[in-house]
Every structure is written in structure tokens, then in C-alpha cells.
N, C-alpha and C positions, 0 to 999 in steps of 0.2 A: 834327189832334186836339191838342187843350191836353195840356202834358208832364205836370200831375195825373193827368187820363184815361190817359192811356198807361201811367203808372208805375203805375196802379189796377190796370187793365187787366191786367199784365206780371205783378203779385201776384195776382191772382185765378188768372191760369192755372199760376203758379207753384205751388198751393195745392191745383188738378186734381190738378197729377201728385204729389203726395205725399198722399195716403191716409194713410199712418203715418209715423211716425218714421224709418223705415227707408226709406222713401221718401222722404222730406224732406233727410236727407242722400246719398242720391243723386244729387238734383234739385242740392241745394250744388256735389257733388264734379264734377257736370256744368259747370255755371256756372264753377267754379275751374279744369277742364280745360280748356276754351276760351283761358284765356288761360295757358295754359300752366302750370299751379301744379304742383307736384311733390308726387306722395304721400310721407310716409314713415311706417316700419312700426318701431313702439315696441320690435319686439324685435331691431331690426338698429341700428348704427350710424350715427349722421347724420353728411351731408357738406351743410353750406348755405352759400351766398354771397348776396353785397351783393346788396340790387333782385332780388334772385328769391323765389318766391310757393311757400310749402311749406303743406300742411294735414297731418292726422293724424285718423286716424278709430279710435272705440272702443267695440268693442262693434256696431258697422254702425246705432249709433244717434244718437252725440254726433261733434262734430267741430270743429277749430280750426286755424285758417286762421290763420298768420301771413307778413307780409314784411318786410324788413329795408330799413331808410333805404339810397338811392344811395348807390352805391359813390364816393371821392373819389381820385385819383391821389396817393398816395405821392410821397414825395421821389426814390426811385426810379422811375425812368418805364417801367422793365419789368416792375412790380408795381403792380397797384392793390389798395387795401384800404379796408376799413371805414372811414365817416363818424370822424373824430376823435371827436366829441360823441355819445353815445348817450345819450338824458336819461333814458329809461324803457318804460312800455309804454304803449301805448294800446288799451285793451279795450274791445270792444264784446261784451255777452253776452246768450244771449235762450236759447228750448227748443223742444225739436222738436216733444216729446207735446203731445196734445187729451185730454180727456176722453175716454174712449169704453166699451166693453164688451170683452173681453177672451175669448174663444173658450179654456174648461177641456179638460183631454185627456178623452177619450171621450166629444164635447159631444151625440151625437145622443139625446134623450127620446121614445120611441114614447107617441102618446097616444090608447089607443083602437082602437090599430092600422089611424089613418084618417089621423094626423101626423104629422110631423116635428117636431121642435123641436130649440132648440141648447140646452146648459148653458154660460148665460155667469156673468162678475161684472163688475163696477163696477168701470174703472179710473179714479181719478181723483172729484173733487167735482161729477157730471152733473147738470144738470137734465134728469130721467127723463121728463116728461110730453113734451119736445121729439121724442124718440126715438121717439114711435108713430105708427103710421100713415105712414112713411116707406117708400121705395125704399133698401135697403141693400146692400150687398155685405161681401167681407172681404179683408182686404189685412196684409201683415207680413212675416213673413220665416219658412221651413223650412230645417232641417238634413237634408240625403241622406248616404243610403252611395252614395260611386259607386270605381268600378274604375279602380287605375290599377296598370297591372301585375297583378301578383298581392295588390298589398295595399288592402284597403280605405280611401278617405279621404270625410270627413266634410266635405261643401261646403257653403256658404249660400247661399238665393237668394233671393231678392226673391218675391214673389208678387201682383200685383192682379186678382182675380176679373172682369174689366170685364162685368159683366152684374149687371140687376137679381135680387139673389139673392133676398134676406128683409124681411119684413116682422113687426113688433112689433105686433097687432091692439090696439086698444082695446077696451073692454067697451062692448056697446051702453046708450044711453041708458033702454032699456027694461027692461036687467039692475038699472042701478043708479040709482036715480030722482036720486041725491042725486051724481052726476056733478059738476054746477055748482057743490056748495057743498064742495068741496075733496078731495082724493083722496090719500092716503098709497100711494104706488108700494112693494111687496115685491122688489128686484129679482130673488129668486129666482121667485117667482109668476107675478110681473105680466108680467116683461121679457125671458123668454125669445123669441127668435124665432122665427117660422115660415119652415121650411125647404121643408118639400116634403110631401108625402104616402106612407105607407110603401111601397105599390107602385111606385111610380116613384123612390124614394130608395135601395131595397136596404137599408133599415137601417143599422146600424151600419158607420162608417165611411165612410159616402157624404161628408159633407163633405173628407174626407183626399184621396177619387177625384177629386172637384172638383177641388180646391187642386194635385194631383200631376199630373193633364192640366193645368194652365193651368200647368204650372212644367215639361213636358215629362219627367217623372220616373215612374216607378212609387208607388204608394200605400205598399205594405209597404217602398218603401226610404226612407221620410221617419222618422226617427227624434227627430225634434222641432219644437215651432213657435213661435212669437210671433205671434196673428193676433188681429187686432181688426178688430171692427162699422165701416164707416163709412159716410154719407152719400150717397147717390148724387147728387145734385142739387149744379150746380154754381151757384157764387158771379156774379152777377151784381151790375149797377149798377143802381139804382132811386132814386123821386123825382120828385116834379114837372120838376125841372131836373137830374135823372140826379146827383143829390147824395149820395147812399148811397151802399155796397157791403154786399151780403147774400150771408156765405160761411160754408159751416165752417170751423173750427179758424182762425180769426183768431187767436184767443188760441192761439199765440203765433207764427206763421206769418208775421202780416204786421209782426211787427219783424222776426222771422228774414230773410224779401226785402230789406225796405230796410236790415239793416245791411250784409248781403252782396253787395247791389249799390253800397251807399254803400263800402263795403270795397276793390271793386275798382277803381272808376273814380278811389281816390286815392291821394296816396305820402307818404309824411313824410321828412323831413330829418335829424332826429333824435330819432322815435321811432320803438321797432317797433309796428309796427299789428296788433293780434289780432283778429280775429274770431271765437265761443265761443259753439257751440251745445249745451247738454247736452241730455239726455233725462230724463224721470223729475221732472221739476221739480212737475206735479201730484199725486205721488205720497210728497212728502218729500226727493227730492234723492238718498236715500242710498244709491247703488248707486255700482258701479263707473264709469260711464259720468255720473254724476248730477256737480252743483253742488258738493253735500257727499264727490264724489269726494276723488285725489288728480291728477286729469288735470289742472287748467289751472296746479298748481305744479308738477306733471313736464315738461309742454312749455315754462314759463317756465322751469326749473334746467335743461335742456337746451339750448335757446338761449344763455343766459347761458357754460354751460360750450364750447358750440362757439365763441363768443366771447372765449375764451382767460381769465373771469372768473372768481377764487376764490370763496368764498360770500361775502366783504366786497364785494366787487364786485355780485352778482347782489341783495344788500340795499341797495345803493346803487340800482339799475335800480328794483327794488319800491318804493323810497322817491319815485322822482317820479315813479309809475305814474298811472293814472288809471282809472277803470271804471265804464263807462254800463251799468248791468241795465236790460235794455230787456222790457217785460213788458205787457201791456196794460193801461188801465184802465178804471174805471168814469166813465161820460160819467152825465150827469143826465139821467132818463127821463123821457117826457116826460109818461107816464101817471101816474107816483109820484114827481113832483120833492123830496118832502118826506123821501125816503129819503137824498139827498145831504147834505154838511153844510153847515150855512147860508153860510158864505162862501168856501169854495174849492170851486167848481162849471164842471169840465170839460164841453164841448158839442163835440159832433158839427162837424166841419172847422174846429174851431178850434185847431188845432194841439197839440206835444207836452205832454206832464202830465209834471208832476214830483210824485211824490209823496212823502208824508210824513206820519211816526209818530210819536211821543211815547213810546212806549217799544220803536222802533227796528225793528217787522216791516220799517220800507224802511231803505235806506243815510242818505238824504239829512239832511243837514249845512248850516249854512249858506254854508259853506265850499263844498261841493260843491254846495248846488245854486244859488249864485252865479256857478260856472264851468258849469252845464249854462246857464243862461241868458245868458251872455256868448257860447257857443257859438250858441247862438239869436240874438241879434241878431247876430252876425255872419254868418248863414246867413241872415237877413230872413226868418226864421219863425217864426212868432207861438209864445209856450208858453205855459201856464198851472197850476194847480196844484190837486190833489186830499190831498184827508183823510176819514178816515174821520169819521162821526156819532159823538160822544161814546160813545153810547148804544147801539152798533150794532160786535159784533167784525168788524173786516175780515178781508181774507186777509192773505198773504207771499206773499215771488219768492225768486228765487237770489241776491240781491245780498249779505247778510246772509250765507249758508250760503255763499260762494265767497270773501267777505273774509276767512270763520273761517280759511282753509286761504292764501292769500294778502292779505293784508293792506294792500293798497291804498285809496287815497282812494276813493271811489265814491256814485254818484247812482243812485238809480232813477226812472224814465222809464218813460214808455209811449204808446199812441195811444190817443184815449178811443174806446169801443163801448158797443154794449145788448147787455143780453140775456150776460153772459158765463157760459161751460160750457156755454150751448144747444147743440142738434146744429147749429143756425144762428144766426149771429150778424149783428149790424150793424155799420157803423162809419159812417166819413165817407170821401168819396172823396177830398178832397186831402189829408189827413193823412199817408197812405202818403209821399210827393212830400217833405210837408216832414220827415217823422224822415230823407230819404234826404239832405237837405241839410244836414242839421244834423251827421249822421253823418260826412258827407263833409268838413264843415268841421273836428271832431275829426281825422278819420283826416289829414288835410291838412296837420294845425299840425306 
């Protein structure tokens, strides 16, 4: 199998087993475990050393992965210590969340007394019409009471439903004649799901009975949840010549894979290498666990300070940092190529996008995206570049919102795709392959 197909391959299943955000960095903290990386917990004291691989996770949704440049033998030969030289940091950042539907407390709506339904909302910027007529399930994270001793404590656990649960019905063609000439979706209306039928659901709280047997828990001891809709159908390769990938939650999933495999397979000499996955980035950033957090300048002033470095110091580190927001972008479709802007028109396996704004939704600089593409021809993979239509507001990523709070040089980047926010998305199959080389050649320098 060609190393494209494989790395596609590796991100596509990558992408199975995270459901949610909460899932996504489990799938991380597995990949990190393997090769040994060390947890550590924000409210304890760190101890780090040369050439060893630490992450930190917050919230069970974001997480950052750093390792420190090889260790160098000291003048004393019974002590080895830190590289002389430490220039900065090298960041690589991307986000866990997908758009999806978000599971309200008390979600079951009897309808009829012949239904089930869920009360959900809209996380995130969806394209609603993708969602119907799907296989879905539900996946995220609950809070129990369980016993230890005599005092109660409050655990978290993972949850994925692995069964086709619900389905979002369309209206039939025969309700609504004018189906084809455009359809405005209510997501409280239109987008509720079907769960079950009253008899066989027990009413109220059946979805909690669900969620509490598939988490091996009692229902009444689940005292909170984070659960969201997603996709049952898995990402596959398509195409005449198996040229595609058709997956959910691409955005942002498959930078999240290729930097974190680009991450581990490299070392730097003297730079620390980050890896910086937030959650919430479709949502504005600004939670605790988000871009517009204070996590990835508490992990950098920690570091710094376990580094024996004053704040003069750790502004010196910030001053030759560097930072890839790695985020997807928009590829030229090929049904409405007139949606793209006339002369910067990213295409499907043609490798990484850099993008760029005129009044700065992206990082990029000329500065900075002359060093994303030096990185590029040094990795022998191809990049090209995106803009928005004059005429036409784009989105934002976290590169912007993560500089306001640290303040380093940074590019935004991404892999072009169609269709983004769908429940299913496209991209190109060797894209994955080259953002993994390009990353790796950063992480390397």
C-alpha cells in the first residue's frame, strides 16, 4: 500500500473511534501512551526532563503534548542537563469539536403517545439538511456518584452508544411540494430526533437508561452529561482511482492525526515541540478548555519556569516561537467553482493551504507564510493558497484568538475539503501524508 493510502487509511480510523471531543483526546492520550509520554495534572507540581514526552489534558476535552530538545552532557560527566541553546517553541495547533447536535437535560418529547423524540440544539455552524435521514447514535462524556468508602465521589466516563440509535426523518415529498426549491430547517422543529416509540422507551429518561447500561452505571447515579448526535457511517476512500476520503468531522480531526503523528515520529535540537489540541473552536474559543482559554500560556510559563527561567527569559522563548493553526480549508467545488476567489483556488490532493485575510480572521503574514512554505519545499510537498471572495464573509480558526493570549509569529494552514460542517465531508487522500511531512519537518528543525 502507497504511504498516502496508509496514512489516509490510519486517519480515517483514527476518526471511528472519536465520536466527540472527549473521544478525540482519548484516542491522542492513547497514541502518546504508547510511546511513553507522561501525564501531568495542572493542580500537582511538575517534575520534567530532557527528551521526555509530557501532555496535559483539560477539561477531558483539549490537550497539549509537549517534549523538550535531547539532553547534552555537562562539563560534569556525572550530571547531564538541558541542550545549552533553547530558541523557542514550536507549535502546532488544531481542535477537537465537529459541529454537531448537543443532547439538552430532560431531552425525551412524547409525541402523540406513539414517539419518542430528543430535545437537542445546534452546536456549532451545521449544515442541517446533511443530518437527515442518517443512522446516528450518541457519544460524550457523564458524571456519576460512585462510593468510595463512605464518601461519595463524582467520576467521569467516556460513553459511545455503538448501536444504530436515531434517526432525524425528513418530510415527505408529498407534504411539502416545494421540497426542491429550498427549505429553511427550524432546528427546534424540524431537527429533533427520533428515538423510539413510547411503549418500548418507558418515557422519560430512557435515553439516561441507555447511556448508564452502556457506561455500566445506574441511571439515577449519573448526575450530569456532555452528549452529542453523531454519524454512524464510517469514512471511507472513494473515486475512480480511490482519490477521495469521505468522513465525518474532517474538520478538524484530520489535522488533529497528522500533527500528532507528525509530532511523535520527530525531535528538535533546540526547540520544544508542542502539540495543542483545544475544544470549542466552533463555538467562539472561549471556555476554559478553548483557544481563547489561558491553557497553552499556562503550559508554556510552566515549562519555562521548570527551566530554571525568569519571565525575562520565558519572553525571550515566546520571542523565537513559531505557530502552525492547522484548521481545514475550503478546496474549489467543483459544482460552484465561482464561489472560490478568482486567483487563489485550493484543489482536492493538492496539497497544504495557507491561508489569508486582509483584515487578519487568519495569522498569515508575509513573514509567516514564507516560512510555512520553506517548510513545504523542504518536506517536497506541494502547498498552495486560499482567500476568501471579496464579496463573500469567510469564517476564523484559533490562530488569532491563541496569539491574543501568547503572542508568537504564526501561519494558518490547513487541508482543502468540500462540503465543510456537513455531517460528511470530503477531502483528498494524499493531503493527510503531506501536512504529516511538512509538520514533521517543523517539529525536526
Amino acid at each position: 500500500m502507497k504511504e498516502y493510502r496508509k496514512c489516509a487509511k490510519e486517519m480515517l480510523e483514527f476518526i471511528e473511534k472519536s465520536p466527540s471531543c472527549y473521544h478525540a483526546v482519548e484516542s491522542i492520550k492513547a497514541l502518546l501512551d504508547a510511546q511513553d509520554f507522561v501525564e501531568l495534572d495542572e493542580k500537582e507540581n511538575w517534575v520534567i526532563l530532557p527528551d521526555q514526552g509530557y501532555y496535559v489534558v483539560r477539561n477531558d476535552s483539549s490537550i497539549i503534548a509537549f517534549r523538550l530538545p535531547r539532553f547534552l552532557p555537562s562539563q560534569d560527566k556525572k550530571e547531564r542537563g538541558f541542550s545549552a541553546t533553547i530558541n523557542g517553541f514550536h507549535i502546532v495547533a488544531s481542535h477537537s469539536d465537529s459541529p454537531s447536535f448537543k443532547i439538552k437535560e430532560n431531552p425525551e418529547i412524547i409525541v402523540e403517545d406513539k414517539y419518542v423524540k430528543l430535545n437537542t440544539e445546534k452546536y456549532g455552524g451545521m449544515i442541517l439538511s446533511t443530518w437527515l435521514d442518517r443512522p446516528l447514535s450518541v457519544a460524550g462524556r457523564i458524571v456519576v456518584r460512585e462510593k468510595n468508602g463512605e464518601e461519595n465521589e463524582l467520576v467521569t466516563k467516556l460513553v459511545n452508544v455503538d448501536k444504530d440509535l436515531f434517526v432525524i426523518p425528513n418530510v415527505a415529498i408529498h407534504m411539502n411540494r416545494d421540497m426542491n426549491k429550498g427549505v429553511e430547517y427550524n432546528p427546534q422543529v424540524d431537527m429533533p430526533p427520533l428515538f423510539a416509540d413510547s411503549i418500548e422507551s418507558q418515557g422519560k429518561g430512557a435515553l439516561l437508561k441507555k447511556v448508564a447500561k452502556e457506561a455500566g452505571v445506574k441511571a439515577e447515579d449519573i448526575l450530569g452529561h456532555d452528549l452529542f448526535l453523531y454519524v454512524r457511517e464510517k469514512g471511507r476512500v472513494l473515486g475512480e482511482n480511490g482519490e477521495f476520503v469521505l468522513s465525518p468531522r474532517l474538520d478538524d480531526l484530520q489535522c488533529v492525526y497528522a500533527s500528532v503523528k507528525a509530532f511523535l515520529e520527530s525531535r528538535a535540537s533546540n526547540y520544544i515541540n508542542v502539540c495543542a489540541v483545544f475544544d470549542n473552536e466552533e463555538v467562539g474559543s472561549g471556555t476554559r478548555q478553548g483557544a481563547d482559554s489561558t491553557f497553552l500560556e499556562d503550559v508554556l510559563l510552566r515549562i519555562s519556569e521548570k527551566l530554571t527561567m525568569d519571565a525575562n527569559g520565558f519572553r525571550h522563548l515566546v520571542a523565537g516561537s513559531f505557530l502552525i493553526s492547522a484548521d481545514n480549508a475550503h478546496a474549489v467545488h467543483p459544482n460552484h467553482p465561482e464561489k472560490a476567489d478568482p486567483t487563489n483556488r485550493p484543489y482536492l490532493n493538492n496539497g497544504i493551504v495557507i491561508k489569508y485575510h486582509g483584515s487578519q480572521k487568519y495569522t498569515t503574514d508575509a513573514v509567516s507564510a514564507a516560512k510555512m512554505k520553506k517548510i513545504c519545499e523542504e518536506a517536497g510537498v506541494p502547498c498552495q493558497t486560499y482567500a476568501n471572495r471579496s464579496d463573500i464573509l469567510g469564517g476564523s480558526t484559533l490562530g488569532n484568538i491563541s496569539t491574543a493570549h501568547v503572542s508568537v509569529a504564526s501561519v494558518d494552514i490547513g487541508l482543502p475539503q468540500l462540503a465543510m460542517h456537513s455531517a460528511m465531508e470530503t477531502a483528498g487522500v494524499r493531503d493527510t501524508e503531506y501536512a504529516v511531512k511538512a509538520f514533521s519537518v517543523f517539529f525536526g528543525e
